[in-house]
LOGUKOL-800853 format. One record per residue: residue in one letter; residue number from 1; z, x, y negated of N, C-alpha, C, O in turn; chain. Coordinates in Angstrom, 3 decimals. Atoms other than C-alpha are relative to their C-alpha. Layout:
REM residues N
@type: A; seq: NUM; n_Z: Z; n_X: X; n_Y: Y; ca_Z: Z; ca_X: X; ca_Y: Y; c_Z: Z; c_X: X; c_Y: Y; o_Z: Z; o_X: X; o_Y: Y; mol: A
...
//
This chain:
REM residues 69
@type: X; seq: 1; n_Z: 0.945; n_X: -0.328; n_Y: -1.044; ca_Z: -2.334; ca_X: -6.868; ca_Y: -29.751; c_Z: 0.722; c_X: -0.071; c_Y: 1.344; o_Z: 1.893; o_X: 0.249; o_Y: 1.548; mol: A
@type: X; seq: 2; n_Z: -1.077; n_X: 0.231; n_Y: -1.244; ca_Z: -1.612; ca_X: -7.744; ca_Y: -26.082; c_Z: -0.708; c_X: 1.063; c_Y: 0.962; o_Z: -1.793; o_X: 1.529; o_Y: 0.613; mol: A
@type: X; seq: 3; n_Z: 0.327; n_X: -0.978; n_Y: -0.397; ca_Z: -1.965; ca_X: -5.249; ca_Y: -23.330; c_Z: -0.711; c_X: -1.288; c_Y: 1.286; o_Z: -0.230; o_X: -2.419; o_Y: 1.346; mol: A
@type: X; seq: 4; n_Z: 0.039; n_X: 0.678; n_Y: -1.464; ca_Z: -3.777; ca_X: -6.807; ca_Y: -19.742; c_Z: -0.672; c_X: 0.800; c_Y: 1.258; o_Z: -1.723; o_X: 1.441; o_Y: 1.244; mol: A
@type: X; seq: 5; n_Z: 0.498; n_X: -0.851; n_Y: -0.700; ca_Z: -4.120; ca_X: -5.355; ca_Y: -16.776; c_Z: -0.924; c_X: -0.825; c_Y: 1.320; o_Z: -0.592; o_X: -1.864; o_Y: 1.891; mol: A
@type: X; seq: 6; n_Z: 0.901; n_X: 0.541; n_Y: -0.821; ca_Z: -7.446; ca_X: -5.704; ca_Y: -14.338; c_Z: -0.005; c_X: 0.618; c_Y: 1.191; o_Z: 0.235; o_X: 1.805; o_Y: 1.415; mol: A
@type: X; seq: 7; n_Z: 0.810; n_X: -1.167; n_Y: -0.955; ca_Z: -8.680; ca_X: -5.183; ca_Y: -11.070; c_Z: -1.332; c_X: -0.130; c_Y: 0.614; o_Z: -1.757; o_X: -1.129; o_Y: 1.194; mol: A
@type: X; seq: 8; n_Z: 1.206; n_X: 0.228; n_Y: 0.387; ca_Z: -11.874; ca_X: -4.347; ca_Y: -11.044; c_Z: -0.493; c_X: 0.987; c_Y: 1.066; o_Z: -0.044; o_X: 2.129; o_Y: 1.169; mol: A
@type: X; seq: 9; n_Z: 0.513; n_X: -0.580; n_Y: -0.907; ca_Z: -14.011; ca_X: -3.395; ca_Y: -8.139; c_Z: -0.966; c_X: 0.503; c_Y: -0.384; o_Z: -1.856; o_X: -0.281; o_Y: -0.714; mol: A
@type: X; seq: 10; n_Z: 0.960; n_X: -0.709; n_Y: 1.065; ca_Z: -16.222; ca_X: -0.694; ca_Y: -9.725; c_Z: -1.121; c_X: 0.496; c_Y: 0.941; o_Z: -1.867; o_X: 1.291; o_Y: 0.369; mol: A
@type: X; seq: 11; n_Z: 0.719; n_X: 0.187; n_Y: -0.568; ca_Z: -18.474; ca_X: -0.704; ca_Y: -6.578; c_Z: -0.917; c_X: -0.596; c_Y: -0.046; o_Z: -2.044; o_X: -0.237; o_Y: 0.296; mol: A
@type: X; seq: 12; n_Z: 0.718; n_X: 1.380; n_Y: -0.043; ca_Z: -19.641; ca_X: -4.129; ca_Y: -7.199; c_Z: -1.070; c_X: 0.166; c_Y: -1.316; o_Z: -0.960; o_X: 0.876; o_Y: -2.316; mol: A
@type: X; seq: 13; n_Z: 0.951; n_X: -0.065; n_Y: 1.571; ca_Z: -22.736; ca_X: -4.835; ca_Y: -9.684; c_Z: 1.189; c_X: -0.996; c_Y: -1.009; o_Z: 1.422; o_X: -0.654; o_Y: -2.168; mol: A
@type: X; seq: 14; n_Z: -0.560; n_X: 0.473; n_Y: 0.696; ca_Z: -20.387; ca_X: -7.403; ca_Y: -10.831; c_Z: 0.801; c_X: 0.655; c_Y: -0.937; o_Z: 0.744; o_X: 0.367; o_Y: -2.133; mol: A
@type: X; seq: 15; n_Z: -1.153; n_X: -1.197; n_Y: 0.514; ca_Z: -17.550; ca_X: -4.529; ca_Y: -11.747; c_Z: -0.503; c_X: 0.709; c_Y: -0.679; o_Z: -0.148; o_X: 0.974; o_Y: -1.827; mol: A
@type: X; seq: 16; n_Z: 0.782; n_X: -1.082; n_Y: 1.127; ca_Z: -19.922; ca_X: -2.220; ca_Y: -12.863; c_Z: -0.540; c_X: -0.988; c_Y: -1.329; o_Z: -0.204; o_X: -0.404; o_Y: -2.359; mol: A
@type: X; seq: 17; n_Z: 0.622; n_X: 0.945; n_Y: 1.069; ca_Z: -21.666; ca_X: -5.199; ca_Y: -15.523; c_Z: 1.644; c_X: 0.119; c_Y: -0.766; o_Z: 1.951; o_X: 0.844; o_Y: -1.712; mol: A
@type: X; seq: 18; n_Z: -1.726; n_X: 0.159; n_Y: 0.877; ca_Z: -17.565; ca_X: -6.033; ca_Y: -16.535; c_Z: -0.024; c_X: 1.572; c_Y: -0.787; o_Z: -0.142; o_X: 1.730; o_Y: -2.002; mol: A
@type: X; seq: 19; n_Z: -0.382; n_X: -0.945; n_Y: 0.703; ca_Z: -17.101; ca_X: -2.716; ca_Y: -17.274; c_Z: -0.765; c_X: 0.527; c_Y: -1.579; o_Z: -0.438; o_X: 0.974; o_Y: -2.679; mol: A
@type: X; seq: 20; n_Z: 1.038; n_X: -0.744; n_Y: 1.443; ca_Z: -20.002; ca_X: -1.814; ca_Y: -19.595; c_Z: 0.016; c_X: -1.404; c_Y: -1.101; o_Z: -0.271; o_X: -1.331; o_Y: -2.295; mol: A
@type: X; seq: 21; n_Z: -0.044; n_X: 0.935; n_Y: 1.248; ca_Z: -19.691; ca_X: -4.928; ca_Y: -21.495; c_Z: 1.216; c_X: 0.194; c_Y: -0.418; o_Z: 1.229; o_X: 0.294; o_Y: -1.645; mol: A
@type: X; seq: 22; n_Z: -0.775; n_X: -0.778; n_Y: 0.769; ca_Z: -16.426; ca_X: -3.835; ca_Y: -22.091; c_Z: 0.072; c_X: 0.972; c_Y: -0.872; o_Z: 0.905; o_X: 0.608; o_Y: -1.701; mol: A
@type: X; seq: 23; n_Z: 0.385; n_X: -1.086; n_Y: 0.049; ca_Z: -17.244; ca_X: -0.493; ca_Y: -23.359; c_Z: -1.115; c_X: -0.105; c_Y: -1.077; o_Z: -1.321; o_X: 0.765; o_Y: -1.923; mol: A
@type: X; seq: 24; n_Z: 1.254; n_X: 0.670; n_Y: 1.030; ca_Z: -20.192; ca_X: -2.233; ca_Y: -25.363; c_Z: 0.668; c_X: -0.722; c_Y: -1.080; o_Z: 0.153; o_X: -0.779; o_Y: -2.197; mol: A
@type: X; seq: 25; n_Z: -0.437; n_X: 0.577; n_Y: 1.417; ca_Z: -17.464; ca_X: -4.338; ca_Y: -27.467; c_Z: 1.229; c_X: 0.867; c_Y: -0.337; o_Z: 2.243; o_X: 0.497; o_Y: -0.930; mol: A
@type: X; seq: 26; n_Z: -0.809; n_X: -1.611; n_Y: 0.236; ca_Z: -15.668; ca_X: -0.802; ca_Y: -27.617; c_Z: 1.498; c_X: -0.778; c_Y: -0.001; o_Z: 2.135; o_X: -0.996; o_Y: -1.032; mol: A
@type: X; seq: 27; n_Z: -0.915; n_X: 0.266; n_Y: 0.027; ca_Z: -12.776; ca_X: -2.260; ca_Y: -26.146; c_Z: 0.867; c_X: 1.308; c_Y: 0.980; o_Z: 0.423; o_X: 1.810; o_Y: 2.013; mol: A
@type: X; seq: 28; n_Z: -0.386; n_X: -0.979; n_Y: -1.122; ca_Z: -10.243; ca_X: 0.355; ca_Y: -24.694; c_Z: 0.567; c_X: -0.269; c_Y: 1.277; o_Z: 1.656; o_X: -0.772; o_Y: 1.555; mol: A
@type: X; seq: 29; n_Z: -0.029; n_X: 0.006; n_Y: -1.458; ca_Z: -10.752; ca_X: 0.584; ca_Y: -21.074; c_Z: 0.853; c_X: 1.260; c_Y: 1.142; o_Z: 0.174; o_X: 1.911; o_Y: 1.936; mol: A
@type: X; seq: 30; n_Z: -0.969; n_X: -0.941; n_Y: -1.001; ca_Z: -7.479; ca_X: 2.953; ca_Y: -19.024; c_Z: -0.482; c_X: -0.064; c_Y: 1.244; o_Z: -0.242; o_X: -1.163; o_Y: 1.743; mol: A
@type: X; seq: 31; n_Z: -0.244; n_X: 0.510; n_Y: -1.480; ca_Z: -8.321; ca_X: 3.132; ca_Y: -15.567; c_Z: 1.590; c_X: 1.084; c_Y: 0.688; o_Z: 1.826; o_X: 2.282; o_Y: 0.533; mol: A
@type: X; seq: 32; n_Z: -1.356; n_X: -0.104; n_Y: -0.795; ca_Z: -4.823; ca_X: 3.572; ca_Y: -13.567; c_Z: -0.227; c_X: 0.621; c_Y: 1.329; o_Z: -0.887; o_X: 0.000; o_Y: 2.163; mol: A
@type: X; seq: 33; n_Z: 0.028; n_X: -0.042; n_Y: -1.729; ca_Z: -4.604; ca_X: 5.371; ca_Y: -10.247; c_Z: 0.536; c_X: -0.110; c_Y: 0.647; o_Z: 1.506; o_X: 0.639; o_Y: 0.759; mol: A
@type: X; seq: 34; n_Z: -0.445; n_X: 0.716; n_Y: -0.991; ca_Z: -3.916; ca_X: 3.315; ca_Y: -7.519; c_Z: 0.531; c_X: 1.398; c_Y: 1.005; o_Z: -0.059; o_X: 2.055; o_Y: 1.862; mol: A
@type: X; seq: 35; n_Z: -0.672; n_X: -1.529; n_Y: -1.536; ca_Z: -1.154; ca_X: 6.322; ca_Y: -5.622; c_Z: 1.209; c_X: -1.153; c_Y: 0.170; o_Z: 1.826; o_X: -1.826; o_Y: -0.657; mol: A
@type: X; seq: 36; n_Z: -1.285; n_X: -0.032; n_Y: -0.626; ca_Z: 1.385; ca_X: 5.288; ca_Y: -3.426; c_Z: 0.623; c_X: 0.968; c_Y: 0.673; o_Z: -0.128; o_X: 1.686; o_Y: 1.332; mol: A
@type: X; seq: 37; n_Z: -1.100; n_X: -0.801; n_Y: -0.094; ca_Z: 4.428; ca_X: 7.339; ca_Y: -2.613; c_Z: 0.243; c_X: -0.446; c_Y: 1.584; o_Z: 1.118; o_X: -1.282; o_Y: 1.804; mol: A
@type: X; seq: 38; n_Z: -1.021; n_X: 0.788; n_Y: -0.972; ca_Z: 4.687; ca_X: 6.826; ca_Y: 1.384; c_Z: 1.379; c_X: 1.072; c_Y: 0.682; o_Z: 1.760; o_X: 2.236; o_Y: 0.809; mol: A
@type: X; seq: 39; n_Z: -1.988; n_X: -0.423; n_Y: -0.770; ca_Z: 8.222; ca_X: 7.601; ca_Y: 2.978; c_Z: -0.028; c_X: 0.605; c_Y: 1.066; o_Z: -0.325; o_X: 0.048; o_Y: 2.123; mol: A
@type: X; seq: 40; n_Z: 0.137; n_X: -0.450; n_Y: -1.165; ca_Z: 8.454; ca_X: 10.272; ca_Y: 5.078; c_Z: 0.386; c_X: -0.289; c_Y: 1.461; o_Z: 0.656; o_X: -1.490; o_Y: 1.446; mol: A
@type: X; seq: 41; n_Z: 0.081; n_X: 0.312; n_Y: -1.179; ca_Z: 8.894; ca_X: 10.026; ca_Y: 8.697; c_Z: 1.391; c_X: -0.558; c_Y: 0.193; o_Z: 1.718; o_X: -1.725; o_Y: 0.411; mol: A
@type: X; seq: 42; n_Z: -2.059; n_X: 0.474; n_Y: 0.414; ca_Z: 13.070; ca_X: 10.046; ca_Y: 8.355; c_Z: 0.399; c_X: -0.976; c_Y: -0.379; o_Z: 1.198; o_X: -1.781; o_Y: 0.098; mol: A
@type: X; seq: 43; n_Z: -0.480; n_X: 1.024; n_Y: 0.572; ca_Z: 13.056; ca_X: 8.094; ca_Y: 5.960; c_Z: -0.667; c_X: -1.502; c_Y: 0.651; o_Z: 0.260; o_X: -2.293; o_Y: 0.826; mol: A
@type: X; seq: 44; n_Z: 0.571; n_X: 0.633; n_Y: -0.568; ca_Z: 10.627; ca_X: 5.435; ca_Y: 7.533; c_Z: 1.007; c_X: -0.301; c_Y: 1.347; o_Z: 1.368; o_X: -1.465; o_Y: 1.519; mol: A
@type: X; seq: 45; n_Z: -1.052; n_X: 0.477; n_Y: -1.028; ca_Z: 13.134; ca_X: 5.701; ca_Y: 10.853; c_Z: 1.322; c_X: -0.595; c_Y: -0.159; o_Z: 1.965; o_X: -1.273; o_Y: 0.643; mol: A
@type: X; seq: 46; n_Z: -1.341; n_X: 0.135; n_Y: 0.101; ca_Z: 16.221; ca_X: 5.532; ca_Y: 8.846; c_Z: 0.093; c_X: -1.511; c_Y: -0.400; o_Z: 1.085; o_X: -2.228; o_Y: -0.267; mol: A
@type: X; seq: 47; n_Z: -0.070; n_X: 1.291; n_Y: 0.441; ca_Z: 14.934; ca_X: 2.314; ca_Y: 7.393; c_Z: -0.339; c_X: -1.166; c_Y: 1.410; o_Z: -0.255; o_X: -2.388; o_Y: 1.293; mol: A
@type: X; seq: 48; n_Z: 0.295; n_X: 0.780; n_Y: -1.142; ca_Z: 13.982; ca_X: 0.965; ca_Y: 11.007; c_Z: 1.705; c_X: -0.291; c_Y: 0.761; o_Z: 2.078; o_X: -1.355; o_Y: 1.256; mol: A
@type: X; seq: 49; n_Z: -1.519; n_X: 0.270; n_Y: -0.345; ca_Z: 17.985; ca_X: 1.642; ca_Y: 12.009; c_Z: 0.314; c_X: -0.759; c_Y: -0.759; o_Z: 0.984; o_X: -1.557; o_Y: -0.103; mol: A
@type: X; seq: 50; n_Z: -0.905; n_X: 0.348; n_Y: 0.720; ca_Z: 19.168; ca_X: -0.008; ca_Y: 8.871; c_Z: -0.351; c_X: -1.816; c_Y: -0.348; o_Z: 0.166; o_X: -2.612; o_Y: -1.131; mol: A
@type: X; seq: 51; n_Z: 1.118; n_X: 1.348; n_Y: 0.037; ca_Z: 16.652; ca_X: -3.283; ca_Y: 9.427; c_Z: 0.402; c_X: -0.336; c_Y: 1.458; o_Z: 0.016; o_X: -1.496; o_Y: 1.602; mol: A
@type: X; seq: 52; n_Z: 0.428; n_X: 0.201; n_Y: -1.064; ca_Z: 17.227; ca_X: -3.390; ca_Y: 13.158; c_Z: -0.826; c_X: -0.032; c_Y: 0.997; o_Z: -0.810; o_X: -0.750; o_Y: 1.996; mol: A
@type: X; seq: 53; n_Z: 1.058; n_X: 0.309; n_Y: -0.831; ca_Z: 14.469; ca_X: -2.749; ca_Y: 14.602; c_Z: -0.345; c_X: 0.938; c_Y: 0.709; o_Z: -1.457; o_X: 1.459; o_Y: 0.627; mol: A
@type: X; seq: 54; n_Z: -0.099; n_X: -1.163; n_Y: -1.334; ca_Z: 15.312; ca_X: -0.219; ca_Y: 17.612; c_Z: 0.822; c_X: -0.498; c_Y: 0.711; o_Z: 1.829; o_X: -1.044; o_Y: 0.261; mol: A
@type: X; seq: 55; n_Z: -1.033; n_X: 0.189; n_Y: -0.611; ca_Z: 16.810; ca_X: -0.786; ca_Y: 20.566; c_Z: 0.011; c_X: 0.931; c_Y: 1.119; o_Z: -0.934; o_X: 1.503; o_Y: 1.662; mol: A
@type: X; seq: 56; n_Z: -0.957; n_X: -1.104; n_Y: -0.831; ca_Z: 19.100; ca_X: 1.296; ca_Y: 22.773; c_Z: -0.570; c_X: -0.486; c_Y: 1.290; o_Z: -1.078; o_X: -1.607; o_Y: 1.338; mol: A
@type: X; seq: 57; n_Z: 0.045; n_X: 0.197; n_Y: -1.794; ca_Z: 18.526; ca_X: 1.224; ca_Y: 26.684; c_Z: 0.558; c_X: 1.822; c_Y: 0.278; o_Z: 0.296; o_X: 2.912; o_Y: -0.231; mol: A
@type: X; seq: 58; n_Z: -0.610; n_X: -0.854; n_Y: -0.878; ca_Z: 20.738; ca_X: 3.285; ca_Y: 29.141; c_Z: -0.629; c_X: 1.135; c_Y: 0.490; o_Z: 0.103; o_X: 2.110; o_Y: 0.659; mol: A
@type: X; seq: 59; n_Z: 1.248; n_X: -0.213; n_Y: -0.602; ca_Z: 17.674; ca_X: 4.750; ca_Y: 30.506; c_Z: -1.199; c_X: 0.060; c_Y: 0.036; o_Z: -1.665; o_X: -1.064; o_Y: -0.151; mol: A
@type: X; seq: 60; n_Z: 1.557; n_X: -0.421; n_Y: -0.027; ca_Z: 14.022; ca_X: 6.114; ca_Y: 30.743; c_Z: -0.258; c_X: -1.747; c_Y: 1.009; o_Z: -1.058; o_X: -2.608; o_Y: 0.642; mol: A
@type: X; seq: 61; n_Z: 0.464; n_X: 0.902; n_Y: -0.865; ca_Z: 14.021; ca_X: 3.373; ca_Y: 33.615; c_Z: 0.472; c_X: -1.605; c_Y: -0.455; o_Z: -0.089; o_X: -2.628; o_Y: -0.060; mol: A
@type: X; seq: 62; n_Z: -0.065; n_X: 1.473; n_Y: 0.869; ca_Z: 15.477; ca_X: 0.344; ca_Y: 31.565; c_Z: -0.842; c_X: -0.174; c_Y: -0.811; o_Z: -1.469; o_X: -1.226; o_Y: -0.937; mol: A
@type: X; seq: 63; n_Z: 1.418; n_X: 0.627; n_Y: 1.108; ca_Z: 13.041; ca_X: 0.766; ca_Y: 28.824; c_Z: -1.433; c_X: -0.308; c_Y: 0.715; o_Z: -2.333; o_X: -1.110; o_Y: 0.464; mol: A
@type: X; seq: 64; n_Z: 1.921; n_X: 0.745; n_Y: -0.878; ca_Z: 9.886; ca_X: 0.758; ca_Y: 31.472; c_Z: 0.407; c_X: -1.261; c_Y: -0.032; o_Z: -0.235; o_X: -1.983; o_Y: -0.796; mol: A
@type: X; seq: 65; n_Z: -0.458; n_X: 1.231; n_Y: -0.781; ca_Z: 11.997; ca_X: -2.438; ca_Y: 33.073; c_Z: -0.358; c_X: -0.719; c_Y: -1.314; o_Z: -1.350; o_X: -1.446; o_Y: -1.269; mol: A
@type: X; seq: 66; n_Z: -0.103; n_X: 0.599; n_Y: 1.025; ca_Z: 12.479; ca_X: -3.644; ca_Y: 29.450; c_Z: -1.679; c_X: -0.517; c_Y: -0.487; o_Z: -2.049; o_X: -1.676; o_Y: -0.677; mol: A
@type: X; seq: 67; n_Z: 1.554; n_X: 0.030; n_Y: 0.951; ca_Z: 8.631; ca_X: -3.242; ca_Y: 27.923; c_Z: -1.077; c_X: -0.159; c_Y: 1.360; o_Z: -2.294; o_X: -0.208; o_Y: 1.181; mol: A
@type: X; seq: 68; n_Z: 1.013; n_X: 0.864; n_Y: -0.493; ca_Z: 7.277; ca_X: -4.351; ca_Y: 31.406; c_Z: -0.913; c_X: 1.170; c_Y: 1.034; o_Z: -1.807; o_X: 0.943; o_Y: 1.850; mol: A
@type: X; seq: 69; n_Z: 0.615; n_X: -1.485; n_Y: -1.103; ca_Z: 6.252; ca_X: -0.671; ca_Y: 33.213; c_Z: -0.107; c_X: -0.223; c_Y: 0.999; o_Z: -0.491; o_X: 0.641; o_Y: 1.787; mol: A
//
């Protein structure tokens, strides 16, 4: 027996029809919940230092100059 995994928009008449004909040839139907884990704020910054994607200025008045203030 093979395992397969769907995704199935259970909004849709289409999704809802899939499902019950599933369910009708009593096949077993898991639904999975879609969680993601996001990265707190730290961690989200620490990965912006470690990617490059901050930059230093001397100054309140270099970064206006810089981004155009």
């Amino acid at each position: 027996m093979a395992t397969y995994s769907l995704k199935i928009n259970e909004r849709s008449t289409h999704g809802q029809a899939l499902l019950t004909y599933l369910e009708a040839l009593k096949i077993d139907v898991q639904k999975i919940p879609n969680v993601r884990m996001r990265k707190s704020s730290y961690a989200r910054s620490m990965d912006d230092i470690k990617h490059g994607r901050i930059e230093k200025f001397e100054s309140a008045d270099d970064m206006c100059k810089s981004l155009g203030i």
